[in-house]
N, CA, C and O atoms as a Maestro MAE file, in Angstrom:
{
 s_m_m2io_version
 :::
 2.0.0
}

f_m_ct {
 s_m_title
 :::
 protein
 m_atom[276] {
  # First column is atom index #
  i_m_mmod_type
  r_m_x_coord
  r_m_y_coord
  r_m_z_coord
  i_m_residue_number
  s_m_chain_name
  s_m_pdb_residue_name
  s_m_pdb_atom_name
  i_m_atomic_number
  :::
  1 25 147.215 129.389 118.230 1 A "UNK " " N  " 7
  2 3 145.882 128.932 117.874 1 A "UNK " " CA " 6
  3 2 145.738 128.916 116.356 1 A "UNK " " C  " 6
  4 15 146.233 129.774 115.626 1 A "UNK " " O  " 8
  5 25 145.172 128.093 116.027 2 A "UNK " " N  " 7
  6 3 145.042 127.770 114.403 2 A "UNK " " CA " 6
  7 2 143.287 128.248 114.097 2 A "UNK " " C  " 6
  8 15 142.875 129.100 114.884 2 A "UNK " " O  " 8
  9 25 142.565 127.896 113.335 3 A "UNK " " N  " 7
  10 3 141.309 128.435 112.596 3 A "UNK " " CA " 6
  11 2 140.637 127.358 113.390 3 A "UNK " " C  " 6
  12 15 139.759 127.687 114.187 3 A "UNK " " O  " 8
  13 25 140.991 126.019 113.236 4 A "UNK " " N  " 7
  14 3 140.396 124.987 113.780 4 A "UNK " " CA " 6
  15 2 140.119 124.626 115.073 4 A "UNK " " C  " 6
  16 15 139.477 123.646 115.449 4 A "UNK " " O  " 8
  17 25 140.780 125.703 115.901 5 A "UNK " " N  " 7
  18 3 140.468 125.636 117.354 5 A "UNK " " CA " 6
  19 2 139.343 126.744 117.858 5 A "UNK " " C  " 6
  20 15 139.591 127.554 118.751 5 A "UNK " " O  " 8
  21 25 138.442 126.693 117.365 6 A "UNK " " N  " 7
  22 3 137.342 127.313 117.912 6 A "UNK " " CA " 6
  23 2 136.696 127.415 119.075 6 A "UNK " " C  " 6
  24 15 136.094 128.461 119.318 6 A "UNK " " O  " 8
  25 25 136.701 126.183 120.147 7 A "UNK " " N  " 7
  26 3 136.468 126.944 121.443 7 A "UNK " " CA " 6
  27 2 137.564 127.866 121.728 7 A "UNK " " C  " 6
  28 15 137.465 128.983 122.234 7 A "UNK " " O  " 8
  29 25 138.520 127.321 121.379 8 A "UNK " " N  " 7
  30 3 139.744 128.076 122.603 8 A "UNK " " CA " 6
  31 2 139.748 130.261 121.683 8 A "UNK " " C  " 6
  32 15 139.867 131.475 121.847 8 A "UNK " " O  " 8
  33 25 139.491 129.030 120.728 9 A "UNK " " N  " 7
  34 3 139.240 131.328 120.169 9 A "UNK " " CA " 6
  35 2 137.953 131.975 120.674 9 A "UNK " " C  " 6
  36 15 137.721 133.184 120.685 9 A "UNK " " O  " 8
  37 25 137.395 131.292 120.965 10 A "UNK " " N  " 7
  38 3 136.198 132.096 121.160 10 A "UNK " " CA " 6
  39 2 136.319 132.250 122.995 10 A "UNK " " C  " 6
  40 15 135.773 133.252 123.457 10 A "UNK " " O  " 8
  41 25 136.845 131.522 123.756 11 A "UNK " " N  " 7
  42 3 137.262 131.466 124.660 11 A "UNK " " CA " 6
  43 2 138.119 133.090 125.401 11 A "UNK " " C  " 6
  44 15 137.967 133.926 126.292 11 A "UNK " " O  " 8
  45 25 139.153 132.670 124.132 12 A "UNK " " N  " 7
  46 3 139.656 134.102 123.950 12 A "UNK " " CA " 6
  47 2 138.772 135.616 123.725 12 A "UNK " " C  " 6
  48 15 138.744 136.533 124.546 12 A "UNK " " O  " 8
  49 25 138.124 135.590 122.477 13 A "UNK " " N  " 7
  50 3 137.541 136.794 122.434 13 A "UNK " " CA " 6
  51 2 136.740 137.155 123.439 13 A "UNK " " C  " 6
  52 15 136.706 138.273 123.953 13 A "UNK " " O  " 8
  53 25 135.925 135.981 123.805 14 A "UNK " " N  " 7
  54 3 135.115 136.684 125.574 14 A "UNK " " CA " 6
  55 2 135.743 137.315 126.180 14 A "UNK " " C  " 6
  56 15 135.664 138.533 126.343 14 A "UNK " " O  " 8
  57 25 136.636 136.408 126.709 15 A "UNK " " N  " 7
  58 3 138.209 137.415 127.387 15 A "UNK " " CA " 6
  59 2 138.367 138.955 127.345 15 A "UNK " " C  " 6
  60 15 138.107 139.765 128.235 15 A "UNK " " O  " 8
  61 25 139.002 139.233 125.720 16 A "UNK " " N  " 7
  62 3 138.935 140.253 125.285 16 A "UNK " " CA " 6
  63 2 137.925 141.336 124.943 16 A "UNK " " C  " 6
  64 15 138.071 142.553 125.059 16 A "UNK " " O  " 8
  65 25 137.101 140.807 124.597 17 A "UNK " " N  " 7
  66 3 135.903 141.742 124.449 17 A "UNK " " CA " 6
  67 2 134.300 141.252 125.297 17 A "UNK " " C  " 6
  68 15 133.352 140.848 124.624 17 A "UNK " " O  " 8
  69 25 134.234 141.360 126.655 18 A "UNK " " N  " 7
  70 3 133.422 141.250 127.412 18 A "UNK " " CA " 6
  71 2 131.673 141.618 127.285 18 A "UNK " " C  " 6
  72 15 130.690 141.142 127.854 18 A "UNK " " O  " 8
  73 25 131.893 142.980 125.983 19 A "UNK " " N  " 7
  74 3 131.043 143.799 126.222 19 A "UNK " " CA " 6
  75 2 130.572 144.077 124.790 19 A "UNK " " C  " 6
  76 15 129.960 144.986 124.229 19 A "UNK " " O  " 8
  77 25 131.189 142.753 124.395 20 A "UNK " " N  " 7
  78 3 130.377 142.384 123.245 20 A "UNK " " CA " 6
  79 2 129.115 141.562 122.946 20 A "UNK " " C  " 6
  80 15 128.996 140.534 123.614 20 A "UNK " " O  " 8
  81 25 128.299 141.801 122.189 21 A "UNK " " N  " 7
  82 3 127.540 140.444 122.592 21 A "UNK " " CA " 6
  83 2 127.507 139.514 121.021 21 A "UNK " " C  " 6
  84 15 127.117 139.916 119.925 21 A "UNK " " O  " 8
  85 25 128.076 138.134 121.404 22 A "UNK " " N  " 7
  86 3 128.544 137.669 120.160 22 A "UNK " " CA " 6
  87 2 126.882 137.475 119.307 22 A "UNK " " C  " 6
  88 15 127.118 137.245 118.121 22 A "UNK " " O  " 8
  89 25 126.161 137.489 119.432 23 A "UNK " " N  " 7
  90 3 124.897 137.228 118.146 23 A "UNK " " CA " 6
  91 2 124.906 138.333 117.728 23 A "UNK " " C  " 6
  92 15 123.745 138.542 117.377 23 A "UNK " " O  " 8
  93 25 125.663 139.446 117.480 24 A "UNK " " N  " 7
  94 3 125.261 140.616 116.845 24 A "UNK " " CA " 6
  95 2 126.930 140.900 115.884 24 A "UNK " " C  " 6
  96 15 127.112 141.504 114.827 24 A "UNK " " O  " 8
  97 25 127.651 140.375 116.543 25 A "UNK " " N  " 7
  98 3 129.006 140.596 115.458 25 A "UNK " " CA " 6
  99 2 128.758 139.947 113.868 25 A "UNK " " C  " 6
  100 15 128.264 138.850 113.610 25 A "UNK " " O  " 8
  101 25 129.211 140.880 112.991 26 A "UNK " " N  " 7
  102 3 129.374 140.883 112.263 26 A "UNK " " CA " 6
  103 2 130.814 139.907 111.698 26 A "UNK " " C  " 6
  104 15 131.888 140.129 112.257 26 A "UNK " " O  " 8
  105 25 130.739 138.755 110.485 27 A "UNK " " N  " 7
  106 3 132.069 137.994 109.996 27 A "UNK " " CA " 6
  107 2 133.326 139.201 109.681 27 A "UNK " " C  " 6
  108 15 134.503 138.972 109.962 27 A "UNK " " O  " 8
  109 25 132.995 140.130 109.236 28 A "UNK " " N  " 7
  110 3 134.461 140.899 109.070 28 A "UNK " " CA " 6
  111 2 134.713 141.383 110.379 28 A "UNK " " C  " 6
  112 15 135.899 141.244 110.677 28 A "UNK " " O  " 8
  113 25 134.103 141.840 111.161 29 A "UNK " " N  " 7
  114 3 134.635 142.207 112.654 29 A "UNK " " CA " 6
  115 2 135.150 140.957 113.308 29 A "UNK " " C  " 6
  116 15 136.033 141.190 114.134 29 A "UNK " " O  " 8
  117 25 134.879 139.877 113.180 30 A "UNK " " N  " 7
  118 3 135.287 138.596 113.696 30 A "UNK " " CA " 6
  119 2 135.940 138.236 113.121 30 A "UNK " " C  " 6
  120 15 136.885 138.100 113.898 30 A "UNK " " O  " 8
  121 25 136.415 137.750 111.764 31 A "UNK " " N  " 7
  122 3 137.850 137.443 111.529 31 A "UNK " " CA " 6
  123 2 138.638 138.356 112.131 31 A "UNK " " C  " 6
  124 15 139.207 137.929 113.137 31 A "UNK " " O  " 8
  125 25 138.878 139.604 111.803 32 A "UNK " " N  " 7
  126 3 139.492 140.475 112.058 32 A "UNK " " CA " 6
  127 2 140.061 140.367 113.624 32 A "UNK " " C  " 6
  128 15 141.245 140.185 113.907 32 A "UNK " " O  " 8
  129 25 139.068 140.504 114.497 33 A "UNK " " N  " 7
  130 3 139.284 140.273 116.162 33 A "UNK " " CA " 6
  131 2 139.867 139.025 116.533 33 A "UNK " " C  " 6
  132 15 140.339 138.986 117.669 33 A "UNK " " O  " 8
  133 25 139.963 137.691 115.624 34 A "UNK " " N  " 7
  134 3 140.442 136.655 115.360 34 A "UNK " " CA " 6
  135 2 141.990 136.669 115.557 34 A "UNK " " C  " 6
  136 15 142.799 136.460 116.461 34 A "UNK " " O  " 8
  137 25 141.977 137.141 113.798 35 A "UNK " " N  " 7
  138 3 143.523 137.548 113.694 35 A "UNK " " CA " 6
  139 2 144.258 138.604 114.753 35 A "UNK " " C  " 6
  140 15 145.484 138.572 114.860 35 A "UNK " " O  " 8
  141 25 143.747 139.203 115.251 36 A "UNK " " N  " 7
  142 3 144.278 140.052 116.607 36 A "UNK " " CA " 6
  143 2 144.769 139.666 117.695 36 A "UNK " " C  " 6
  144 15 145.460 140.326 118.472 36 A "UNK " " O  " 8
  145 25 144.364 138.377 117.804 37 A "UNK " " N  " 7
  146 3 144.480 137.478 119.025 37 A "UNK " " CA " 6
  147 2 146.139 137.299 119.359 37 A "UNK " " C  " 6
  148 15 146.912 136.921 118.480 37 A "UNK " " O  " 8
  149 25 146.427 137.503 120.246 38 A "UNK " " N  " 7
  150 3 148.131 137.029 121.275 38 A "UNK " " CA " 6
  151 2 147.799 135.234 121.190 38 A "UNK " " C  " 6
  152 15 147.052 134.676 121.993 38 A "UNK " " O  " 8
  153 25 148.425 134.609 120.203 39 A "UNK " " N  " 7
  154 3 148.472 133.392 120.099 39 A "UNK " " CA " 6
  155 2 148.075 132.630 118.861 39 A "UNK " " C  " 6
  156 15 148.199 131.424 118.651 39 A "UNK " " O  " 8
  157 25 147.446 133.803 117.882 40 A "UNK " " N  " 7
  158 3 146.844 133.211 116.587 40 A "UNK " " CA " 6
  159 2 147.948 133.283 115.743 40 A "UNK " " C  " 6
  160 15 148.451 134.335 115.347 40 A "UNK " " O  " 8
  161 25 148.343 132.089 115.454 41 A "UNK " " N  " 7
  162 3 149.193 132.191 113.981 41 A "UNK " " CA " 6
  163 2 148.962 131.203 113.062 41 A "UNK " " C  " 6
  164 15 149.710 130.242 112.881 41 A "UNK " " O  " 8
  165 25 147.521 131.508 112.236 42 A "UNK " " N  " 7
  166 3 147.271 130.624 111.449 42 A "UNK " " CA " 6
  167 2 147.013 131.464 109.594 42 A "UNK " " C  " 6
  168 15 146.698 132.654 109.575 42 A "UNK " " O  " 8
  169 25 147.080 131.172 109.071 43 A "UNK " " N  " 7
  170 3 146.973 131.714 108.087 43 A "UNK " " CA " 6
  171 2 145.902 132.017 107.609 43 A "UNK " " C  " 6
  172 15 145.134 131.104 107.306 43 A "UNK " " O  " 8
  173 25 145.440 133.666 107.350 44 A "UNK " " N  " 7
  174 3 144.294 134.515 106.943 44 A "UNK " " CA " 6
  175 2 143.545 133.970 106.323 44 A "UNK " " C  " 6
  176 15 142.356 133.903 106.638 44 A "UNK " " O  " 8
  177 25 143.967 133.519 105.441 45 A "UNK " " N  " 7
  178 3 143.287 132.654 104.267 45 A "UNK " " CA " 6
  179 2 142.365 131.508 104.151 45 A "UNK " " C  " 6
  180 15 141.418 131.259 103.405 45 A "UNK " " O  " 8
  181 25 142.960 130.868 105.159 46 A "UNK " " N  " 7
  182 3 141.889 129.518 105.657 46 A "UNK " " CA " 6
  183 2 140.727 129.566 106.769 46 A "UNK " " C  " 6
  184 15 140.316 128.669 107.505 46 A "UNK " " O  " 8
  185 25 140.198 131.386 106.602 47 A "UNK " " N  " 7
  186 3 138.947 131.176 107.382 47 A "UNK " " CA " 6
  187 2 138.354 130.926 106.047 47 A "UNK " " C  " 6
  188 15 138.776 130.798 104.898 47 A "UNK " " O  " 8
  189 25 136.931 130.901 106.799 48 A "UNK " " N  " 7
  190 3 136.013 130.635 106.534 48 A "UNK " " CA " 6
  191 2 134.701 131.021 106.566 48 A "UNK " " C  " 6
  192 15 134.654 131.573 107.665 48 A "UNK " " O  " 8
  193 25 133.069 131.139 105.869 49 A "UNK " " N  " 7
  194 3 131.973 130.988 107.054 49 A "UNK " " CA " 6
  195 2 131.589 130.134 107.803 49 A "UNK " " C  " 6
  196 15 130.927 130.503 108.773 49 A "UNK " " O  " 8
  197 25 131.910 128.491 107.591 50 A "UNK " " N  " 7
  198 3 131.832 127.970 108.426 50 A "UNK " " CA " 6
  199 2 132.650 127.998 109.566 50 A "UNK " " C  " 6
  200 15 132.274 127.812 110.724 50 A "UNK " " O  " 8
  201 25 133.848 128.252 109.159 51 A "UNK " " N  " 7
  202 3 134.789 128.504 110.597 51 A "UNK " " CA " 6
  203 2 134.338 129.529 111.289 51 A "UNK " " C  " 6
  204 15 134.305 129.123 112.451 51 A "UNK " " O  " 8
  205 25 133.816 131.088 111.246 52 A "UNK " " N  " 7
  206 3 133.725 131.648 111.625 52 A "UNK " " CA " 6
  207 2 131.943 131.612 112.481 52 A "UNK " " C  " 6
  208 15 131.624 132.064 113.581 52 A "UNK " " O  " 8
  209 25 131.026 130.838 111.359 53 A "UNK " " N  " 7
  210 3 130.177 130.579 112.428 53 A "UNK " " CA " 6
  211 2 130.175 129.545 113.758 53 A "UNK " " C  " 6
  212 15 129.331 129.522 114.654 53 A "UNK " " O  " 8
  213 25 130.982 128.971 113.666 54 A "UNK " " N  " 7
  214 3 131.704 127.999 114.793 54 A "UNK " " CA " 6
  215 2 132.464 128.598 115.445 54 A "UNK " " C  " 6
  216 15 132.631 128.025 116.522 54 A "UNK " " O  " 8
  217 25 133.195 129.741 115.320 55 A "UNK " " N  " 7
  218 3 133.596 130.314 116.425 55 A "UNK " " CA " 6
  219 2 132.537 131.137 116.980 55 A "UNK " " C  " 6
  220 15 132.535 131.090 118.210 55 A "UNK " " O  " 8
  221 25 131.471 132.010 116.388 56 A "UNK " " N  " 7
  222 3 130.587 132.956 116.748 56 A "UNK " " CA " 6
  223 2 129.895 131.746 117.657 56 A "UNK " " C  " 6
  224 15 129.705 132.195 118.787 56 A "UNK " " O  " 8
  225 25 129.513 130.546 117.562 57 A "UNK " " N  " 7
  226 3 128.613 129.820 118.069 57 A "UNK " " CA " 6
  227 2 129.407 129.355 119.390 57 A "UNK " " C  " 6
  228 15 128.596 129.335 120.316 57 A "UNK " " O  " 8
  229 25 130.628 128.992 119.803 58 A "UNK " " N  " 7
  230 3 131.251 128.865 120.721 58 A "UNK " " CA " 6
  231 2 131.405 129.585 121.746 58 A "UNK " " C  " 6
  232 15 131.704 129.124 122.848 58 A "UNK " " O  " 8
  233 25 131.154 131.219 121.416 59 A "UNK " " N  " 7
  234 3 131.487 132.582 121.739 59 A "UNK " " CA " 6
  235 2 130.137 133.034 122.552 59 A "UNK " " C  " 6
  236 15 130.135 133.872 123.453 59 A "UNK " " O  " 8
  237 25 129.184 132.446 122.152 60 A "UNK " " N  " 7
  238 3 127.555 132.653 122.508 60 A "UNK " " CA " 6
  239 2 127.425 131.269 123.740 60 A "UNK " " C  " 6
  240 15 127.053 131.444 124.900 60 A "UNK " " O  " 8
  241 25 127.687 130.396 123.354 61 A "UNK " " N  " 7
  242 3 128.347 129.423 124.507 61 A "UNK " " CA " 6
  243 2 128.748 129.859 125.962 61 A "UNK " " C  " 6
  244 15 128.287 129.702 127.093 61 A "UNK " " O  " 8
  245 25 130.001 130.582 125.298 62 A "UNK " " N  " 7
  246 3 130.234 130.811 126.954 62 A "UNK " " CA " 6
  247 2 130.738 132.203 127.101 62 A "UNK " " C  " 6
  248 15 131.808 132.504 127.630 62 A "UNK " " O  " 8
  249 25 129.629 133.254 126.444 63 A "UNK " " N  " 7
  250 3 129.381 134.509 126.872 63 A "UNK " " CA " 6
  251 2 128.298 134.558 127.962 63 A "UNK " " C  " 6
  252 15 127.241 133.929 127.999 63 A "UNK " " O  " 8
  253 25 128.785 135.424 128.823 64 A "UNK " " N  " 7
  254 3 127.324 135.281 129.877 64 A "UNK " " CA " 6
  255 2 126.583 136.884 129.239 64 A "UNK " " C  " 6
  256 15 125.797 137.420 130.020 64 A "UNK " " O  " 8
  257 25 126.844 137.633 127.819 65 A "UNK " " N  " 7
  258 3 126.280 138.678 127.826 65 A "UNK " " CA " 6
  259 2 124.867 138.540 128.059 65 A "UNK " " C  " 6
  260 15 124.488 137.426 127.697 65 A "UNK " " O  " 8
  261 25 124.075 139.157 128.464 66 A "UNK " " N  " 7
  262 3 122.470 138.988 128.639 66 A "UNK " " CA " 6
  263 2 121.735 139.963 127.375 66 A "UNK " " C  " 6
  264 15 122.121 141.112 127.163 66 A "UNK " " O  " 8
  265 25 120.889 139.465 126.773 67 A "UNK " " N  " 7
  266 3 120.379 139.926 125.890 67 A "UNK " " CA " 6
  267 2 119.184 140.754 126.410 67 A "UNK " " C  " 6
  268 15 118.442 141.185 125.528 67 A "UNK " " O  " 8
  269 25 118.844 141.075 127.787 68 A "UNK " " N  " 7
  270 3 117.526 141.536 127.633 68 A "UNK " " CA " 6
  271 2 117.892 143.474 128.400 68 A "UNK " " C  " 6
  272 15 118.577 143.974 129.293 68 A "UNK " " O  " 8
  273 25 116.936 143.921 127.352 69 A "UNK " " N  " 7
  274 3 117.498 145.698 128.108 69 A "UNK " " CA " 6
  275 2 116.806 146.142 128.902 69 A "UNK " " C  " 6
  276 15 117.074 147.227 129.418 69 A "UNK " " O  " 8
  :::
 }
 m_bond[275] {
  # First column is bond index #
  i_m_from
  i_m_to
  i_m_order
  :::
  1 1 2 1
  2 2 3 1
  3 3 4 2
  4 3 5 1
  5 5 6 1
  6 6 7 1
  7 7 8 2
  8 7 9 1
  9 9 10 1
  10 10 11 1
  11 11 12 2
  12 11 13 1
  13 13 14 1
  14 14 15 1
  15 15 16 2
  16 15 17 1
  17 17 18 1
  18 18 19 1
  19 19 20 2
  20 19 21 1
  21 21 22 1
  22 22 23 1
  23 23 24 2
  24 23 25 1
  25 25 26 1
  26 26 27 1
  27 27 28 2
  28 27 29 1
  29 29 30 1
  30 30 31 1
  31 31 32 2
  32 31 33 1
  33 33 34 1
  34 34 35 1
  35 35 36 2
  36 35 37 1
  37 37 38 1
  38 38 39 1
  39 39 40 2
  40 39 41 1
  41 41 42 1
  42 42 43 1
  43 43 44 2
  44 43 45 1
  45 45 46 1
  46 46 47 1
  47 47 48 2
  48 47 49 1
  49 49 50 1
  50 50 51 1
  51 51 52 2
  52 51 53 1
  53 53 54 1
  54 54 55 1
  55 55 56 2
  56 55 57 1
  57 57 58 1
  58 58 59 1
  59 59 60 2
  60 59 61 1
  61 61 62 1
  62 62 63 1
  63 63 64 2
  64 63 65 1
  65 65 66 1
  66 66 67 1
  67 67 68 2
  68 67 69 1
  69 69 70 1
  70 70 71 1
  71 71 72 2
  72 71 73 1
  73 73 74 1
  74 74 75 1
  75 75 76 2
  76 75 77 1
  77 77 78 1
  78 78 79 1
  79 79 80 2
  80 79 81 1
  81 81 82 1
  82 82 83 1
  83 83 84 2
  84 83 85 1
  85 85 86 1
  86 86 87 1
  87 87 88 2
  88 87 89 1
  89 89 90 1
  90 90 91 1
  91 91 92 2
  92 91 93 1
  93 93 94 1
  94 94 95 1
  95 95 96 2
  96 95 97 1
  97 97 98 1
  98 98 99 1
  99 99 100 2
  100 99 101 1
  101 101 102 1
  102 102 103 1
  103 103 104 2
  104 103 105 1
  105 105 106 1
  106 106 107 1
  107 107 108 2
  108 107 109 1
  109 109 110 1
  110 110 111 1
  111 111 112 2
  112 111 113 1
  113 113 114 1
  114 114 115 1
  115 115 116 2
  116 115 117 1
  117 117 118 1
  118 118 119 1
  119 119 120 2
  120 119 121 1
  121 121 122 1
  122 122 123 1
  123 123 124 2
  124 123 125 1
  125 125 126 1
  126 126 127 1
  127 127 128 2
  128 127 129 1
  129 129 130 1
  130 130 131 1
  131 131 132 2
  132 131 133 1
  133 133 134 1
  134 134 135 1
  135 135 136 2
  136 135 137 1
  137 137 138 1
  138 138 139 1
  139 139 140 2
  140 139 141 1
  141 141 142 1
  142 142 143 1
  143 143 144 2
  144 143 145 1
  145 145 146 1
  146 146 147 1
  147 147 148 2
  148 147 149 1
  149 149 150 1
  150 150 151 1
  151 151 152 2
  152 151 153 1
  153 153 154 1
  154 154 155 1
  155 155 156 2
  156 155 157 1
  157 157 158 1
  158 158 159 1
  159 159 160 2
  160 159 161 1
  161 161 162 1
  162 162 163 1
  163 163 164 2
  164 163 165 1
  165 165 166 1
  166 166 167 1
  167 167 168 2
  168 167 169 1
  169 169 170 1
  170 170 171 1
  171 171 172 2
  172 171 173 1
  173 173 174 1
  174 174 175 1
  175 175 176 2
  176 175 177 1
  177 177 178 1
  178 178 179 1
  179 179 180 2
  180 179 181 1
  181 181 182 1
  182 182 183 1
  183 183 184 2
  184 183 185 1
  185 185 186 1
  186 186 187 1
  187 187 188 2
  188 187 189 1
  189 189 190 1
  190 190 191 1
  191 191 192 2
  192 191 193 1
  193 193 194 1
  194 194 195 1
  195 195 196 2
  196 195 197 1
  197 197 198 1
  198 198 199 1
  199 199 200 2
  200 199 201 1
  201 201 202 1
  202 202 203 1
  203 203 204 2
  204 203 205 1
  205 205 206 1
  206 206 207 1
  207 207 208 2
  208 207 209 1
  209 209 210 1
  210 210 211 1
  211 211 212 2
  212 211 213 1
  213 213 214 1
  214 214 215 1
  215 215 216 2
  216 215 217 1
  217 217 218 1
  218 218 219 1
  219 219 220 2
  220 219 221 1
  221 221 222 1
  222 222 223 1
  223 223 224 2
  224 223 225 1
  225 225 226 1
  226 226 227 1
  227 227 228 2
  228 227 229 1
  229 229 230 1
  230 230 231 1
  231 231 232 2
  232 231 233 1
  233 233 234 1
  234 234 235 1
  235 235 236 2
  236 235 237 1
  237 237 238 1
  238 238 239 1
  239 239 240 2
  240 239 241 1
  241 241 242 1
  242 242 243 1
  243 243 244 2
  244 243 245 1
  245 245 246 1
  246 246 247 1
  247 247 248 2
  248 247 249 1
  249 249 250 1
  250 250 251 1
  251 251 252 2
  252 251 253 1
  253 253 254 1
  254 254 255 1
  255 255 256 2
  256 255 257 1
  257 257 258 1
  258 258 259 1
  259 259 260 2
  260 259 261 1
  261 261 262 1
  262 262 263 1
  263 263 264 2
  264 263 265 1
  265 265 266 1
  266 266 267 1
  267 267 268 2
  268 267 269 1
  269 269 270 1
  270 270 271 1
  271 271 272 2
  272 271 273 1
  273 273 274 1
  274 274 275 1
  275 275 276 2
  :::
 }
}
């Protein structure tokens, strides 16, 4: 996965972190969980905030976390 594939990463992090709820992550916890990924080999350097709010926005997409307590 490269920077530019943002559903499929965010796809991923649901995956991985279920019990997250993406409107509350923070950009350094999300690159970070990014680069962690089994399949990411894109270079650190070419995130972004726009890349990263496009993945956070993909991630809110198709999280079913529920926001209400």
């Amino acid at each position: 996965m490269k920077w530019t594939d943002s559903r499929e990463i965010a796809i991923a992090l649901a995956d991985k972190h279920p019990d997250i709820d993406p409107q509350r992550i923070n950009f350094v916890d999300l690159r970070q969980w990014v680069l962690e990924l089994d399949g990411f080999n894109d270079d650190p350097a070419h995130s972004g905030e726009k890349i990263l709010e496009a993945i956070q926005a993909h991630w809110i997409d198709e999280s079913d976390f529920d926001d209400e307590d």
